[in-house]
C-alpha positions as CSV (number, residue, x, y, z in Angstrom):
1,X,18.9,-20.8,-11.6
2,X,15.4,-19.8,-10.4
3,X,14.4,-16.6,-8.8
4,X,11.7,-16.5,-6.5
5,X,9.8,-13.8,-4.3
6,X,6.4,-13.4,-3.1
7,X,5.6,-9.7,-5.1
8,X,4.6,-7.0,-2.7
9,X,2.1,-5.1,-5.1
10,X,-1.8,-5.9,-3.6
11,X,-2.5,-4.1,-7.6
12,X,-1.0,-7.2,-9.0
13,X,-3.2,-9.7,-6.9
14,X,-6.1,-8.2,-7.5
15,X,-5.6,-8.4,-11.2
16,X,-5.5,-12.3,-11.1
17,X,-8.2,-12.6,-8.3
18,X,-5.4,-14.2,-5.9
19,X,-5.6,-12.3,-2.0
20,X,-2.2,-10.5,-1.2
21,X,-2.2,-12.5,1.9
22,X,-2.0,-16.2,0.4
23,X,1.3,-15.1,-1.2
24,X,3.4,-16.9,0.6
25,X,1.5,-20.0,1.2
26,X,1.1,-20.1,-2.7
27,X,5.1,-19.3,-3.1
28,X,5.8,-22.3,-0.7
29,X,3.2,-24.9,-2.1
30,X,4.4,-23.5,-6.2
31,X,8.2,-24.3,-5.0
32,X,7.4,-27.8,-3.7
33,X,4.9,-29.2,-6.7
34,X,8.4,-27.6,-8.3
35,X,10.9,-29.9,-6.4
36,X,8.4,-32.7,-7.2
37,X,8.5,-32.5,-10.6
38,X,12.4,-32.2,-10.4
39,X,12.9,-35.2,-8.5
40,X,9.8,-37.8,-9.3
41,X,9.0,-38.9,-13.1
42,X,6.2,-39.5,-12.4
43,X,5.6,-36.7,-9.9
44,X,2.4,-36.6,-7.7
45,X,2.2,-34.1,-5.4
46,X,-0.6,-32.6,-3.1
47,X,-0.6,-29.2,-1.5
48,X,-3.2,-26.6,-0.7
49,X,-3.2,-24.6,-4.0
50,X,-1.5,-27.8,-6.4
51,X,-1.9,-31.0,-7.0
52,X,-0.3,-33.0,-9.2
53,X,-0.9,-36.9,-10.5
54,X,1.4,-38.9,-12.0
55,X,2.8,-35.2,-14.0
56,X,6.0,-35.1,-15.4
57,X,8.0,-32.5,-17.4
58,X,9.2,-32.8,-21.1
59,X,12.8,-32.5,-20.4
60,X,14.3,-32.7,-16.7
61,X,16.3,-30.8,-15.1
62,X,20.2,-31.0,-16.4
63,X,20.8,-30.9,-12.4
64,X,19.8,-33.3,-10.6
65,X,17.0,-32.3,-7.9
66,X,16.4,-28.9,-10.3
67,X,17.9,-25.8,-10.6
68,X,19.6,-23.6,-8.0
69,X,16.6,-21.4,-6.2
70,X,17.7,-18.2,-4.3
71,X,14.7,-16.7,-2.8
72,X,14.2,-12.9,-2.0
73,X,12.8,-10.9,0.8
74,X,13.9,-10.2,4.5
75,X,11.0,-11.1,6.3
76,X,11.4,-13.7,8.6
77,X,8.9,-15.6,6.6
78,X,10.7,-15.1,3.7
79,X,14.1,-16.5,5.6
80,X,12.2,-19.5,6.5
81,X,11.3,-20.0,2.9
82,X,15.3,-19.8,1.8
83,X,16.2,-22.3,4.1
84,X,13.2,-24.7,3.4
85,X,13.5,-24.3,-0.6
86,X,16.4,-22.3,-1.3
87,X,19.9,-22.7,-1.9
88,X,20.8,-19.0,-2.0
89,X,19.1,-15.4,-0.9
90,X,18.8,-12.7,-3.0
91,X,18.4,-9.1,-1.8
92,X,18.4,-5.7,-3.7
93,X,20.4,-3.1,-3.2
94,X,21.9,-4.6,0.4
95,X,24.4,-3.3,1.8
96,X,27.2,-4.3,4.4
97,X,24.8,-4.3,6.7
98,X,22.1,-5.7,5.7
99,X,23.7,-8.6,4.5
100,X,25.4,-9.2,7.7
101,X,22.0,-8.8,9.2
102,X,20.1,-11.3,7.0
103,X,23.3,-13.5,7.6
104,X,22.9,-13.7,11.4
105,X,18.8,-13.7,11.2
106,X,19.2,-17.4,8.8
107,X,21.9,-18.9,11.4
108,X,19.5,-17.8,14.2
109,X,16.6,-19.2,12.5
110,X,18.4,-22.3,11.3
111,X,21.8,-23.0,12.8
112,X,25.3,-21.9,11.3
113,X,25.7,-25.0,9.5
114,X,22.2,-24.5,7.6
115,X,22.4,-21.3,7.0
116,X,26.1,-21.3,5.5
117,X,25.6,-23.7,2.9
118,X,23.0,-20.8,1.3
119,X,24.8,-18.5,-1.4
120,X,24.3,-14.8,-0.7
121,X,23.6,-12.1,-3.5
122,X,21.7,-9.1,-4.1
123,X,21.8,-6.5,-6.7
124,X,23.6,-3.6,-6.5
125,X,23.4,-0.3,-8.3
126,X,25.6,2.1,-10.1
127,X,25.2,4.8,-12.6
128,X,29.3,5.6,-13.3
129,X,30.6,9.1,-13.6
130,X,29.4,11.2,-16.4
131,X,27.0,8.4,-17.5
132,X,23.7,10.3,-17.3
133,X,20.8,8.2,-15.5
134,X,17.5,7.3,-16.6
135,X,16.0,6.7,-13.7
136,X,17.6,7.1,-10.0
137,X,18.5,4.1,-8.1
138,X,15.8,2.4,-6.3
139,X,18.7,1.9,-3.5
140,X,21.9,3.4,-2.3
141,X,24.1,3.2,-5.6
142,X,27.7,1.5,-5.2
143,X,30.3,4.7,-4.4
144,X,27.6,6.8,-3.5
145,X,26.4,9.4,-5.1
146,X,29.1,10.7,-6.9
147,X,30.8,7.1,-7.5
148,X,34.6,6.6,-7.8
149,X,36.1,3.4,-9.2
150,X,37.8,3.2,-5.7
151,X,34.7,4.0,-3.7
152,X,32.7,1.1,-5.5
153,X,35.6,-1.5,-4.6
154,X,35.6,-0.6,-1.3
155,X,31.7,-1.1,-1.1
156,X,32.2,-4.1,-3.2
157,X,35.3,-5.3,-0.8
158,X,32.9,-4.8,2.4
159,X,30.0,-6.9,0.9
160,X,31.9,-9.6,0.3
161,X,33.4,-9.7,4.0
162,X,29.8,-9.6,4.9
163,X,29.2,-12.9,3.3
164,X,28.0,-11.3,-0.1
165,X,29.3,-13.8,-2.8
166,X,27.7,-12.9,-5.9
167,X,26.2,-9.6,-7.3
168,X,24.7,-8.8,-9.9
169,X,25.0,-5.2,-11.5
170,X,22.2,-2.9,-12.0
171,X,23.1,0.3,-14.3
172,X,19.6,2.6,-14.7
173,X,21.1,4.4,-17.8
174,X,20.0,4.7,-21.6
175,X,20.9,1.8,-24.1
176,X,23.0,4.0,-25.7
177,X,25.2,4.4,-22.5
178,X,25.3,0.5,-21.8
179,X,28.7,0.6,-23.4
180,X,30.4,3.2,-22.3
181,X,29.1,2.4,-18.7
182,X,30.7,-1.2,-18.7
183,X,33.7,0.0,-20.3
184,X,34.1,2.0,-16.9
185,X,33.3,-0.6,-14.9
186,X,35.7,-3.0,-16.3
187,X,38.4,-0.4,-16.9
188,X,38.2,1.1,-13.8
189,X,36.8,-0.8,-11.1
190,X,37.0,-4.4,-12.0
191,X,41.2,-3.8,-11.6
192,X,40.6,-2.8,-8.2
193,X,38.9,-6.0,-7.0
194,X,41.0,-8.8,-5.9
């Protein structure tokens, strides 16, 4: 699997002498010299950043036509570039809402049949009860504030009838807490899920 966004930070441009606002264009023409490599030996390839003459890679892809890319953002832009490149979106810390949102902007911008065939994920945050926090949640965590194992199911439960088919967990505690903090999860919560 390959993840993919555009960045947002103009700090981090500016560090590598690229402008903030060829991001995208850059994003697009770096994922198609990618799909050329995965699919031509020799690839060439000629876009307005890359090009590419009879390149190939040292070991191809073990899946033919490369890996699964989910691409992140909610821009409309950023839709666009799912459903050009992309065989999933990612988001972070979506909810309900937003993923039925993002879901009904990609059919409108592609067609249902399009837009379904597109895994949707995003990460989601939890800090379990009476595991202290290092940092707070850059989103609205699962269950809350004050989280219970049945109140993160139930937010779990409604992103999945929103379309949400994979998540992936992100606990902002201490390595020392990693433990106890999946023991909770899988003790507690993961029961709950059907």
């Amino acid at each position: 699997m390959l993840g993919v966004g555009t960045g947002w930070n103009p700090d981090e441009f500016a560090a590598v002498g690229v402008p903030v606002r060829e991001r995208g264009a850059r994003t697009d023409d770096h994922l198609a010299a990618a799909r050329a490599l995965w699919t031509r030996r020799p690839a060439d390839f000629d876009g307005p950043f890359t090009t590419l003459r009879a390149a190939n890679l040292g070991v191809p892809p073990v899946t033919a036509g490369g890996p699964p890319v989910w691409v992140g953002g909610h821009s409309d832009a950023a839709l666009r570039r799912v459903l050009r490149y992309g065989d999933g979106w990612y988001g972070t810390g979506a909810d309900a809402a937003e993923v039925t949102d993002v879901r009904r902007r990609l059919r409108d911008l592609a067609g249902t049949d399009d837009a379904d065939r597109l895994t949707l994920a995003s990460a989601v945050f939890l800090t379990p009860p009476g595991v202290p926090a290092v940092v707070p949640p850059p989103g609205r965590p699962l269950g809350g504030e004050a989280p219970t194992a049945a109140g993160v199911a139930d937010d779990l439960g409604r992103l999945a009838e929103a379309g949400l088919t994979v998540c992936t967990l992100w606990l902002p505690v201490a390595a020392g807490h990693l433990e106890e903090a999946m023991e909770w999860v899988a003790a507690e919560v993961v029961p709950r899920l059907t």
